[in-house]
C-alpha positions as CSV (number, residue, x, y, z in Angstrom):
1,X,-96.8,13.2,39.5
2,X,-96.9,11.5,36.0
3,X,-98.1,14.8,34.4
4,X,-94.7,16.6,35.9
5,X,-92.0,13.3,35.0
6,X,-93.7,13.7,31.2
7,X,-93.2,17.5,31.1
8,X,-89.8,17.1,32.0
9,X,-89.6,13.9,29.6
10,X,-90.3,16.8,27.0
11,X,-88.6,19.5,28.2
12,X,-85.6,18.0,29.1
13,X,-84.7,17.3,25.1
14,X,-85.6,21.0,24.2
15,X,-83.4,22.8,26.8
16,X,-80.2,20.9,26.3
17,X,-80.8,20.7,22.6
18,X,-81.7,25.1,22.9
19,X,-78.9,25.5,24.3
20,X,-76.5,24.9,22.1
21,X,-73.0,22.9,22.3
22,X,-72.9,23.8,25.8
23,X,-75.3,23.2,28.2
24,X,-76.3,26.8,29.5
25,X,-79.6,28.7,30.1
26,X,-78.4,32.2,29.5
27,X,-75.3,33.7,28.7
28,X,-74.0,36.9,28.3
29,X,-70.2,38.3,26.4
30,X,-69.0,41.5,25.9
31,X,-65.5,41.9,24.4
32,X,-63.3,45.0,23.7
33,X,-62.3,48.2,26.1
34,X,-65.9,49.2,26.9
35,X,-66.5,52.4,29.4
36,X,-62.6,52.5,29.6
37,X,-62.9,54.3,26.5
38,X,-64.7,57.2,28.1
39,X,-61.2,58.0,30.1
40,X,-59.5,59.2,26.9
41,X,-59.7,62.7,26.3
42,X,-58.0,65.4,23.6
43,X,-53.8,65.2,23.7
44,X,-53.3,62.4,25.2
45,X,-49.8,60.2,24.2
46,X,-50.5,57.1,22.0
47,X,-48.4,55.1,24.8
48,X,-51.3,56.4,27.6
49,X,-53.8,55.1,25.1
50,X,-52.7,52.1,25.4
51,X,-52.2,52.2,29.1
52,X,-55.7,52.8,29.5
53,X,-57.7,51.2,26.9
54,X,-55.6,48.4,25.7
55,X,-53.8,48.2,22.1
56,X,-56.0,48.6,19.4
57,X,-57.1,45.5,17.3
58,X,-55.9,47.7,13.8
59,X,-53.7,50.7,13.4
60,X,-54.1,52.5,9.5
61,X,-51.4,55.2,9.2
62,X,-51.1,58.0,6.7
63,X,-48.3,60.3,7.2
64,X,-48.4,61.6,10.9
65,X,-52.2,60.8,11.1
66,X,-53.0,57.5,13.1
67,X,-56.0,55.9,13.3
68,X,-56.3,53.4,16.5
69,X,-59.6,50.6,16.1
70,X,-60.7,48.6,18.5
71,X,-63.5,46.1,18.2
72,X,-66.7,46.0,20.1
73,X,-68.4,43.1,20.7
74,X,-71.6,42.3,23.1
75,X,-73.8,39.3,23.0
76,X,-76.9,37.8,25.1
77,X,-78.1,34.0,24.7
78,X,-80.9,32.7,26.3
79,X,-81.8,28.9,25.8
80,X,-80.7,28.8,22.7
81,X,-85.0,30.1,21.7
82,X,-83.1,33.8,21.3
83,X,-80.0,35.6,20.7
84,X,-79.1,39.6,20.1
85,X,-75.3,40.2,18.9
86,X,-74.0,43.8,18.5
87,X,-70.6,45.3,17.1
88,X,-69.2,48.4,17.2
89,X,-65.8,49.7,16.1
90,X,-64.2,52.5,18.9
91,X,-62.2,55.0,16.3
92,X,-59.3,57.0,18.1
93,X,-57.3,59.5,15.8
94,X,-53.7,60.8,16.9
95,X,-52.0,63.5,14.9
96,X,-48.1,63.7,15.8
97,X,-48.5,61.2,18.2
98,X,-51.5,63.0,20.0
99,X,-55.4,62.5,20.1
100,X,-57.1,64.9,18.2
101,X,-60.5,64.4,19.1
102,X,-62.5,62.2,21.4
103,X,-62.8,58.6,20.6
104,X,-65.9,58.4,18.1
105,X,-68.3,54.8,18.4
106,X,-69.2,53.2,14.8
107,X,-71.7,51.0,14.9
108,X,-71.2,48.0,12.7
109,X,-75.0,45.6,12.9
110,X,-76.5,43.7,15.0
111,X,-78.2,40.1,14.7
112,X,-80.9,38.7,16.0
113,X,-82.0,35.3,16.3
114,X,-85.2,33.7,17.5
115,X,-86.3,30.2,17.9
116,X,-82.4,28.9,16.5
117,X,-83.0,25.6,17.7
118,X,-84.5,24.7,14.9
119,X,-81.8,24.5,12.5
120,X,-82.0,26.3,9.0
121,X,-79.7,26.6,6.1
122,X,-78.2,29.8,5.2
123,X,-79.3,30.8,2.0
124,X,-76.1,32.9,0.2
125,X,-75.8,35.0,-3.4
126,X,-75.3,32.4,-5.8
127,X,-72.3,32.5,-8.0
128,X,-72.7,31.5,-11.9
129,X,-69.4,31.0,-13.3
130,X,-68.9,31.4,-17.3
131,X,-66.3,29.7,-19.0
């Protein structure tokens, strides 16, 4: 019985500390339109677009050429001992108002984290100002 109160004594610390600012074991996001996006198809209106999928997180215009981006954004967490995060960008294109072509999946990088409990500093590109 002591053996298993001391394992949990230990334990205990690691899994709430793991886990982060809130006390979870696993977790699991995923942001933007997802398999929605799948339902858009060739000459579709820009308003039906956004009826199915959503507006888009940035619109780039150049003459009558449109260019609809939505983000992407799925994550796992899991005691704070690992974490995956993946974007992707969902491009749409609409020429006078209509798609021209299926929407196209960019993908934009993916972390990874492992044992991040233990906490590291980031290391960035130092900067050397001249005067």
């Amino acid at each position: 019985m002591g053996g298993r109160l001391g394992l949990l004594a230990v334990l205990a610390p690691v899994l709430l500390l793991g886990s982060g600012c809130v006390f979870g074991v696993y977790s699991q996001q995923d942001y933007g339109p997802g398999t929605a996006v799948m339902g858009v198809s060739e000459n579709q209106s820009l308003v039906e677009v956004v009826r199915s999928i959503g507006a888009p997180d940035k619109v780039y215009e150049m003459g009558d050429t449109q260019m609809l981006v939505y983000y992407q954004y799925e994550g796992t967490h899991i005691l704070g001992v690992y974490a995956n995060i993946r974007k992707s960008d969902i491009v749409i294109l609409l020429r006078g108002g209509k798609v021209v072509e299926a929407p196209v999946m960019v993908s934009k990088g993916e972390a990874i984290t492992i044992l991040g409990i233990f906490p590291a500093p980031i290391m960035g590109p130092s900067i050397i100002k001249e005067d």
